[in-house]
C-alpha positions as CSV (number, residue, x, y, z in Angstrom):
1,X,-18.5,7.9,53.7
2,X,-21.8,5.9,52.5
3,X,-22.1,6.1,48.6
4,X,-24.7,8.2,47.3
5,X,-27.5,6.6,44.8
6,X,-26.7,9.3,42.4
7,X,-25.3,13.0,42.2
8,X,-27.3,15.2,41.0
9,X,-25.1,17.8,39.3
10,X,-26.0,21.6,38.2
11,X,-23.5,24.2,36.1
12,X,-23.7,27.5,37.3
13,X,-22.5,30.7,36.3
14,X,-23.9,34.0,37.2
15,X,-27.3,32.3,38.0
16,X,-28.4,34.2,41.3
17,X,-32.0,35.0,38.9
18,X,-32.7,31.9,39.1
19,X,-31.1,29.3,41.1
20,X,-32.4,29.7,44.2
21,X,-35.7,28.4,43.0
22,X,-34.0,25.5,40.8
23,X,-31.8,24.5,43.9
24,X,-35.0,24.8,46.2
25,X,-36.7,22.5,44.1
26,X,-34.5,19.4,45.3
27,X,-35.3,19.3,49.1
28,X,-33.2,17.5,51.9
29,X,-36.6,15.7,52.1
30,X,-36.2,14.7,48.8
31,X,-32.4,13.6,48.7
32,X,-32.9,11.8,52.0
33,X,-35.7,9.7,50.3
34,X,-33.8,9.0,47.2
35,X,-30.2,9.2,48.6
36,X,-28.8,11.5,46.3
37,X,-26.3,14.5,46.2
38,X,-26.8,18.0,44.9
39,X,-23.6,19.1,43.8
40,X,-23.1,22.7,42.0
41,X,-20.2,23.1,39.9
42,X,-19.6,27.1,39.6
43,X,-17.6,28.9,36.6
44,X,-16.4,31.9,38.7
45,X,-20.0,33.5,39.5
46,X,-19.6,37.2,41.2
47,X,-22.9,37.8,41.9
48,X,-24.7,35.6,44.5
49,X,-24.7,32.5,42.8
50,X,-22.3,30.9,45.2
51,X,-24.6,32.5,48.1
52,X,-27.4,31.2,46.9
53,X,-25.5,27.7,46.7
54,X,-23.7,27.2,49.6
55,X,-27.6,27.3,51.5
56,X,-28.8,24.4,49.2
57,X,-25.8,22.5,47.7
58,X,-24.2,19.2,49.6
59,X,-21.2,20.0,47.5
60,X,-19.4,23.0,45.6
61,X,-16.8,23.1,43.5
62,X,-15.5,26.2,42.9
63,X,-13.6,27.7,39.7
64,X,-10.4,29.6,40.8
65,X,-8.6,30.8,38.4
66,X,-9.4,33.9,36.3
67,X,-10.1,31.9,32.5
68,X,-13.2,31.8,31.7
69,X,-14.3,28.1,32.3
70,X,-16.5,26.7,29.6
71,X,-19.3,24.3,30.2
72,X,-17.8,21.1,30.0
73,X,-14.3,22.6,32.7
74,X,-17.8,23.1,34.9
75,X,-19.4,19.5,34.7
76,X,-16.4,17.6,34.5
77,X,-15.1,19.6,37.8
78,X,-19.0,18.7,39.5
79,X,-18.5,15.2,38.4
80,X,-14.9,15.0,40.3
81,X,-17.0,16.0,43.6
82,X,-19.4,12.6,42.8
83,X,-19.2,9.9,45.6
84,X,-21.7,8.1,43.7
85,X,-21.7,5.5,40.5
86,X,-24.3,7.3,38.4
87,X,-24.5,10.9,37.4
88,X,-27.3,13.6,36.7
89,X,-26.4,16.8,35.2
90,X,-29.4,19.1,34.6
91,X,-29.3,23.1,33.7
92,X,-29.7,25.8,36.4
93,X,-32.8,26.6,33.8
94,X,-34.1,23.4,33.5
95,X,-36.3,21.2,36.3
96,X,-37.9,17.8,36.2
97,X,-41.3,18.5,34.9
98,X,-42.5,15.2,37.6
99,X,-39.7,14.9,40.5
100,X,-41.0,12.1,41.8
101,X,-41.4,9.9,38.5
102,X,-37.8,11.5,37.7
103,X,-36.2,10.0,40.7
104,X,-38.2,6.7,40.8
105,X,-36.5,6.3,37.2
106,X,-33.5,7.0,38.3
107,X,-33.1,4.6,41.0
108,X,-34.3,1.9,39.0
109,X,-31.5,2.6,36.6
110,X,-28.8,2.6,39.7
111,X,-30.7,-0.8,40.8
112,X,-30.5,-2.2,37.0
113,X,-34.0,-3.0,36.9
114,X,-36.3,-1.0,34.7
115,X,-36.8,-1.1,31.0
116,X,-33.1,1.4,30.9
117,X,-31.3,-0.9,33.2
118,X,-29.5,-2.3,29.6
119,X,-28.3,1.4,28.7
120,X,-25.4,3.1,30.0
121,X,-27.0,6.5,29.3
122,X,-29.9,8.2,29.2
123,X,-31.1,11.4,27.2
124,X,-34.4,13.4,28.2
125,X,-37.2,14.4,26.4
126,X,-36.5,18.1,26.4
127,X,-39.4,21.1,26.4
128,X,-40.1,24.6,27.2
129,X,-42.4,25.4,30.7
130,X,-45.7,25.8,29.9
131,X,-46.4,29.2,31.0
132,X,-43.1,30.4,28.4
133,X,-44.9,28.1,25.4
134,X,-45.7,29.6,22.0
135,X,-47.1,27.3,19.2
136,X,-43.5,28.2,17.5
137,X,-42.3,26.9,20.7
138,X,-44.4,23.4,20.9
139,X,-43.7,22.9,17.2
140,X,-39.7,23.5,17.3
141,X,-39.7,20.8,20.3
142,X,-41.9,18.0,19.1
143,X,-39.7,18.0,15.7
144,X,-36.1,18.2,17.7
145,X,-36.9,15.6,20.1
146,X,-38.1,13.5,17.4
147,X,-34.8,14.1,15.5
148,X,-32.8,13.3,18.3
149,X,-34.6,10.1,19.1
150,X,-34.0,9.3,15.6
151,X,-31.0,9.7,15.7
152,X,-30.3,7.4,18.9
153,X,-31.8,4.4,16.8
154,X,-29.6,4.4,13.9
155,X,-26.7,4.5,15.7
156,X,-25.6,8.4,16.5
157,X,-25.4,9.1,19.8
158,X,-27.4,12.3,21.3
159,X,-28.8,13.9,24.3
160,X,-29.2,17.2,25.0
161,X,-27.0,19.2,28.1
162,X,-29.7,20.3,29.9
163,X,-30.4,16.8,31.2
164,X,-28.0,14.0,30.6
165,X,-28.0,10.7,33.1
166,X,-25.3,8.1,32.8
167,X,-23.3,5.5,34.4
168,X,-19.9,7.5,36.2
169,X,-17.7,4.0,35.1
170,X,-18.9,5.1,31.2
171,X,-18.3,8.6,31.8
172,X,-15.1,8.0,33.9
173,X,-13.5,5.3,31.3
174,X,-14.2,8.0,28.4
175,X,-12.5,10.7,30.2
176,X,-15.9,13.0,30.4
177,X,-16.9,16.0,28.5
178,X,-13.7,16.7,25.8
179,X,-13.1,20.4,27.9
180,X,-11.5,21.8,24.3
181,X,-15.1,21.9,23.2
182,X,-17.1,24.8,24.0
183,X,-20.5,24.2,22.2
184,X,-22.0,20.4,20.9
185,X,-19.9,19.0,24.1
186,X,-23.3,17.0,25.4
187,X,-23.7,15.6,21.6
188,X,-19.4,14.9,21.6
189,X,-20.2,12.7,25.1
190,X,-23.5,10.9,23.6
191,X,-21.4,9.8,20.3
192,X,-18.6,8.7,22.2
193,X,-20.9,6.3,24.5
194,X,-22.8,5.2,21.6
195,X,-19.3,4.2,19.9
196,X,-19.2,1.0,22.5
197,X,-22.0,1.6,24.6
198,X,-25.9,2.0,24.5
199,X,-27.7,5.3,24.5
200,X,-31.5,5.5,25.2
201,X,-33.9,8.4,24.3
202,X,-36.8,8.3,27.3
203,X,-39.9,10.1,26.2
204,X,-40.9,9.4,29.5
205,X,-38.4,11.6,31.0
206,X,-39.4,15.2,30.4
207,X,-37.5,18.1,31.5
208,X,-38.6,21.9,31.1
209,X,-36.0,24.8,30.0
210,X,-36.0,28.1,29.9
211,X,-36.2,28.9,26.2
212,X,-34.2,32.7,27.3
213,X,-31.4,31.8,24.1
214,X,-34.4,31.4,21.2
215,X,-36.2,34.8,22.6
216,X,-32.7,36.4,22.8
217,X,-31.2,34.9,19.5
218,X,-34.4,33.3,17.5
219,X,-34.4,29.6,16.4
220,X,-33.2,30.1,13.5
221,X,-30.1,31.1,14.7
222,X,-29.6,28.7,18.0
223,X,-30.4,26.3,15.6
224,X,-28.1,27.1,12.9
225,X,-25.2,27.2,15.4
226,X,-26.4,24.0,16.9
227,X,-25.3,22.3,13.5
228,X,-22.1,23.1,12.6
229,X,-20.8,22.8,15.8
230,X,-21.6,19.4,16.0
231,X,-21.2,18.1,12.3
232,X,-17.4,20.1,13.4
233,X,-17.6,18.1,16.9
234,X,-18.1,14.6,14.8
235,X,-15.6,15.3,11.5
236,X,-12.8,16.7,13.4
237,X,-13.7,16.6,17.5
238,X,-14.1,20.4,17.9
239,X,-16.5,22.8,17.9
240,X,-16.0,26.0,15.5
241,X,-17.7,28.3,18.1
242,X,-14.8,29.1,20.9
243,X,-17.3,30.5,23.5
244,X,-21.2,29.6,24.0
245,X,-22.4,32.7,25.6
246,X,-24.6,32.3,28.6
247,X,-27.9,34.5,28.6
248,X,-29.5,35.8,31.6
């Protein structure tokens, strides 16, 4: 079977809200042009998640048993479906705010060429959709993805879940996401590429979220959680929260 450029890969777990529209975003049209794989990686959905999927989705794999997978179980089991050297994974929640520009990026990182053909992986510039922005809203994302670029360039490795892009051969030597952590698992992946590898924060890249968890929990909370999980994830390689609830 002919290599694909890239897979794209996208979590899922009781998504049927949304996912048809985030799934119909990436066309056959699309993943023709590009030559790219859409692969869903489910955590045991029992609504019509997997529905929804199987009309879109070149590839599913499909949780089993009856534990509760957590979020890195889901994208290390999407990455084990890859027949590609470079890997996407993006949020059910979150799209490409250009697709075009997003792909055309990608492919020159695949190719080498481009000013991120020296990085092994990539992390996005991360927002809220326009029509679900607040002033809180644009304010809370200018100063994180600031701190998180800092962060890049003295040396600590991040990139948040919703969109991370890497080399498979980095994310396959370091044995993926750790699956005994349930929350800070895309900062625990960042750190460990950084350790040998290089990490790139693109500004250019922007990717919209849902911001459901801040109207649900509040940013003072999200973010509050967000930090001690991973100052546990970086002193002793676990997170102290044991499940990150999914809101819907």
């Amino acid at each position: 079977m002919k290599k694909a450029n890239f897979s794209l890969i996208i979590p899922t777990y009781q998504e049927e809200k949304i996912l048809e529209h985030s799934l119909s975003l990436y066309t056959k049209e699309l993943r023709d042009k590009f030559g790219f794989e859409l692969i869903v990686s489910d955590g045991g959905s029992t609504d019509n998640t997997l529905t929804i999927a199987k009309e879109y989705a070149d590839k599913i794999a499909y949780h089993k048993t009856n534990e509760r997978q957590n979020i890195s179980q889901g994208r290390n089991r999407g990455a084990e479906q890859a027949n590609s050297d470079y890997l996407v994974f993006i949020n059910a929640d979150a799209e490409p705010k250009d697709l075009e520009q997003f792909f055309n990026l990608i492919i020159e990182f695949t190719l080498g060429n481009g000013k991120y053909a020296k990085y092994d992986a990539i992390a996005t510039y991360v927002t809220s959709f326009p029509d679900q922005t607040f002033l809180k809203d644009k304010l809370f994302y200018a100063f994180f993805n600031f701190y998180f670029s800092f962060l890049l360039k003295i040396g600590l490795g991040m990139g948040r879940g919703e969109c991370q892009i890497l080399k498979k051969s980095t994310f396959d030597n370091l044995g993926g996401y750790n699956e005994n952590i349930f929350a800070g698992e895309d900062f625990d992946l960042y750190r460990r590429v950084n350790l040998d590898g290089k990490v790139v924060f693109a500004n250019d890249i922007i990717i919209y979220e849902s911001p459901r968890r801040f109207r649900k929990y509040g940013y003072l909370r999200t973010i509050l959680l967000w930090f001690v999980n991973s100052i546990s994830v970086w002193a002793i390689g676990k997170s102290i929260s044991k499940e990150w609830e999914a809101v819907r």
